[in-house]
N, C-alpha and C positions, 0 to 999 in steps of 0.2 A: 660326262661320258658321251661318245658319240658313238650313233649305230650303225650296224653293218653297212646297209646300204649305203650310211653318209660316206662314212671313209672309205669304201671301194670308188664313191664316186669322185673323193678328193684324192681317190692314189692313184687315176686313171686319169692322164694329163685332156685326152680327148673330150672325157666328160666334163672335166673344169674348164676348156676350153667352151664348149655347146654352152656349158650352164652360163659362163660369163655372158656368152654371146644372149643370149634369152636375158638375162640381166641389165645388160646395156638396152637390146630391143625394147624392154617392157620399162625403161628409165624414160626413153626418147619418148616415146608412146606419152606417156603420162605428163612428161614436159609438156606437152602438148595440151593438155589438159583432159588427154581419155584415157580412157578404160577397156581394159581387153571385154569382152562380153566371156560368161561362163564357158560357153564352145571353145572361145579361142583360147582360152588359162588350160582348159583339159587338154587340147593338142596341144600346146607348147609342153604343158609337164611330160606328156607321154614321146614327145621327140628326148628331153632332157635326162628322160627314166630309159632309153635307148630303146622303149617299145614300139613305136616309131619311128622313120628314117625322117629324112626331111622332106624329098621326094612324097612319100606318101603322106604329111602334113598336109605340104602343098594340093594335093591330090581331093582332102579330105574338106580342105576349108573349101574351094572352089566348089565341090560337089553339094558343100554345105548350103554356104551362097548364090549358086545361080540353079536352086532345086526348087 
């Protein structure tokens, strides 16, 4: 059984488009041999949960980082 929120986000070509793109992102990352820190996992879900724009990601991690 899958739930609401999954299959809205799989009927919604835009958010399987974002989610893949987070998917690859967080693949390359890891090839790499790192690790998103807990900060950076919460913004990426909440850009991929559409709570979020990416603008404002951006916005949030920087403000994160150089505070």
């Amino acid at each position: 059984m899958v739930s609401l929120d999954h299959y809205g986000a799989a009927a919604d070509p835009a958010a399987r488009t974002l989610d893949q793109a987070a998917r690859s992102a967080l693949g390359s990352v890891r090839a790499e041999g790192l690790e998103p820190d807990a900060f950076g996992m919460s913004v990426i879900e909440a850009v991929c949960a559409g709570e979020l724009t990416t603008d404002g990601a951006i916005a949030q991690i920087v403000a994160h980082y150089t505070a």
